[in-house]
C-alpha positions, 0 to 999 in steps of 0.5 A: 591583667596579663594574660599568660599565651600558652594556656590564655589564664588571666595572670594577677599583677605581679605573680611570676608564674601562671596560676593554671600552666606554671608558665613563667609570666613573660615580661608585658610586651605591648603589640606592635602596630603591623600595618605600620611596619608593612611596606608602603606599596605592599598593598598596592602591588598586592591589590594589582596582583589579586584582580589580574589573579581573579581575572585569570582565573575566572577566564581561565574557568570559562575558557575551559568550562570548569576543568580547571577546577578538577586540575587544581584540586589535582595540584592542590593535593600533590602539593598537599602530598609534598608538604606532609612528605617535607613535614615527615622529613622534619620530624624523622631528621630535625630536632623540634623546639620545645620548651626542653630542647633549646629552650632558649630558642623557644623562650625568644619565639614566644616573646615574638608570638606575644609581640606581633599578636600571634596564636596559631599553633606552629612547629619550630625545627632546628635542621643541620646544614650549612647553609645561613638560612631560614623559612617557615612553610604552610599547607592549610593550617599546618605550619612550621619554621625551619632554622638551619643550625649554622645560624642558630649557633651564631646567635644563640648567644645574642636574644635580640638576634634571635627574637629578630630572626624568628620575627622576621619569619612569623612576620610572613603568616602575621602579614598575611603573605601566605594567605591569598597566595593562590589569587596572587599566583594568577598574576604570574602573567605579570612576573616582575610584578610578582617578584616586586610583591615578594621582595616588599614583602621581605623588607616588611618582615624586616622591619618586624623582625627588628621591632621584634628585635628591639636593637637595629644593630642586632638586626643587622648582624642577622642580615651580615651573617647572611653574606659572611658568616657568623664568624665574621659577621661581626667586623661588618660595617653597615655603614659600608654596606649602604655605600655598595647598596647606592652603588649597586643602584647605578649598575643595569646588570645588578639592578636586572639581578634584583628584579629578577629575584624573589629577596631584595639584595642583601645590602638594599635590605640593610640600606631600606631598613636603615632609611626606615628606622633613622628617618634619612635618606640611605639610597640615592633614585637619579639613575634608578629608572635608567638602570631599571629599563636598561635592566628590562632590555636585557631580560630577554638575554638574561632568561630570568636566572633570578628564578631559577632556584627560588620559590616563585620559579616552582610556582611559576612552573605549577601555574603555567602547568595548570594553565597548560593542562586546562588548554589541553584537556579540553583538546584531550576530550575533543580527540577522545569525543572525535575518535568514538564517534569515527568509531561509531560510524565504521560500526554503522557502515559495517551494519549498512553493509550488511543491511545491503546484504540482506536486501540482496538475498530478500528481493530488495526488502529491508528487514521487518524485525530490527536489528536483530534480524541482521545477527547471525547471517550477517552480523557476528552475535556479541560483535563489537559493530553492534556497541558504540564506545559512547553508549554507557547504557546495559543494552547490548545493541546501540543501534536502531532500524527506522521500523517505518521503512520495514519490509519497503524494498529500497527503490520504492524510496524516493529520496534515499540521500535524506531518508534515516534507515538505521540511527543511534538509539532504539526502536521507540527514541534517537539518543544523541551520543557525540557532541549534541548529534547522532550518527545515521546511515541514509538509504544510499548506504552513505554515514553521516552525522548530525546535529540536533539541529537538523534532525528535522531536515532527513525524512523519517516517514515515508514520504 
């Protein structure tokens, strides 16, 4: 029994419309076998690419503590953000498919939908311009295709077209390609690879864009258009194209185009689609590695221009900022730490001053009551000196005077370069505020910090 794929109600054999929906039934359309349309060395390059990603990102969580995490969940959401932004771009200046508006259109995505197994929901969007294009988009589950109207307009006339444009776009969700690309983009360590992975992928969506299509010439009227236009994309001989695409072969400077670049050339695809579906050989491999390396010496002159206006140079710059932000935020925090703390002992010298002071004017004793003591005549009641700028607590005081030294006059102190007067924290505990250590002031008036470590090594009784 056919099963109708807008409502999922099961259709008696021969009823020409869903008994639920009134859909009109669409001719049984067997599922075609994905794994077998997919680029042999898709898998492989992807398998490469997903472990040099997880890799990365688990260095990249150790090195930097976890702070990657609170920067991706920033990328994530500004990409979120220009994602609903381009989505309400589509729906305030598109027209969206449907089955009253470019129906046609719509009747050749759903015998695509039902060929290659597909039932997530999906936008379709026609949008004027007149560039030959076409490209689907998706954030979470959100997800749409745009077709620009020049490419409509050249094959709304021709359903195998149609079917084959459309196919080849949904074949990117179908195949997964969209689906892990986050682990993925961690291998962007590994750039060629990158882009190798994103042509394969494009000539797999080719090859199910033209199942999709179910005429290889219809296909490749889609593919010729792409080079000359919809008016005279049918006097192209493909042929011809597969004799450029060999002799392309033989040049370095079109072979450094081609790996530099996210889309394999127009005339490859048409050649690899040809040699897949005819069974022949269409292009020759005996200078390919020569070409190759000549074009991996001239990478360095050429800048990799292939990235410049493509997808993969957008993410390549939002990783090497993610990577860029997860080395510099820890720096960041350790400028910050470092600066309150400077902070924190310019206080204390200040309170060791005026513990000097109130020596001075009480026969060389130290204060009995603290702190405190020291407001009014020496220290200014409120004053930024009795706060330090990492002390998150309510009290206003973040110092303490070591209460078992009270009333001592400060010779009767045999050690002072090691004796703990005045510490972080108050009377009954020491409290730890800059990098697992405190700030102290010893009876020689010098301010120091110290780790946790070496608390134990200064004296804090008397001795």
């Amino acid at each position: 029994m056919q099963t109708c794929i807008r409502c999922g109600e099961g259709i008696p054999q021969g009823a020409t419309t869903c008994p639920r929906c009134g859909a009109e039934v669409l001719r049984i359309i067997p599922s075609l076998p994905l794994e077998r349309l997919r680029h042999p060395l898709e898998n492989t390059v992807f398998v490469i690419l997903a472990l040099a990603g997880a890799v990365t990102w688990l260095l990249l969580l150790v090195v930097t503590l976890g702070i990657i995490i609170p920067v991706g969940l920033v990328l994530w959401f500004f990409s979120w953000v220009a994602f609903q932004m381009f989505r309400a771009q589509l729906l305030t200046h598109s027209v969206r498919v449907s089955e009253q508006h470019f129906p046609h259109v719509h009747r050749a995505f759903e015998e695509v939908q039902q060929r290659l197994g597909y039932h997530e929901p999906l936008e379709i969007y026609i949008m004027e311009g007149t560039t030959l294009n076409a490209f689907v988009a998706m954030m979470m589950r959100s997800r749409c295709m745009v077709l620009f109207s020049q490419l409509v307009e050249g094959i709304e006339e021709d359903p195998a077209a149609l079917r084959g444009l459309i196919g080849h776009e949904l074949a990117h969700f179908v195949l997964g390609h969209f689906r892990w690309r986050w682990l993925v983009m961690g291998g962007f360590w590994i750039p060629l690879l990158y882009l190798a992975w994103s042509r394969l992928c494009e000539y797999s969506a080719d090859r199910c864009g033209q199942a999709c299509a179910g005429d290889l010439q219809a296909y490749e009227r889609v593919l010729a258009m792409l080079a000359t236009g919809w008016r005279l994309a049918r006097h192209v001989q493909p042929e011809l194209l597969v004799q450029q695409a060999n002799e392309a072969q033989t040049s370095i400077f079109a072979r450094l185009i081609e790996i530099t670049s996210t889309h394999p050339p127009l005339v490859k695809r048409i050649a690899e689609l040809r040699q897949f579906i005819l069974g022949t050989p269409q292009i020759t491999v005996e200078r390919r590695a020569a070409t190759t390396l000549g074009a991996v010496m001239l990478l360095p002159f050429a800048g990799f221009q292939g990235l410049g206006s493509s997808a993969a140079a957008a993410a390549l710059a939002i990783f090497a900022l993610a990577v860029l932000a997860a080395i510099l935020l820890p720096l960041f925090a350790a400028a910050r730490e470092t600066a309150q703390m400077e902070a924190c002992m310019t206080n204390m010298k200040q309170l060791s001053r005026a513990i000097q002071m109130y020596t001075a004017d009480y026969d060389g004793r130290l204060p009995v009551f603290g702190v405190r003591a020291l407001i009014g005549a020496y220290v200014q009641p409120g004053a930024d000196v009795l706060r330090c700028r990492s002390d998150d607590s309510p009290q206003p005081i973040s110092y303490a005077l070591n209460m078992d030294f009270a009333g001592w006059t400060l010779s009767q102190i045999e050690t002072p370069e090691r004796t703990v007067l005045l510490y972080e924290g108050d009377d009954e505990d020491i409290i730890m505020r800059h990098t697992d250590g405190l700030n102290i002031v010893c009876a020689d008036g010098q301010v120091r910090w110290i780790k946790e470590t070496s608390i134990e090594e200064c004296f804090w009784e008397p001795r």
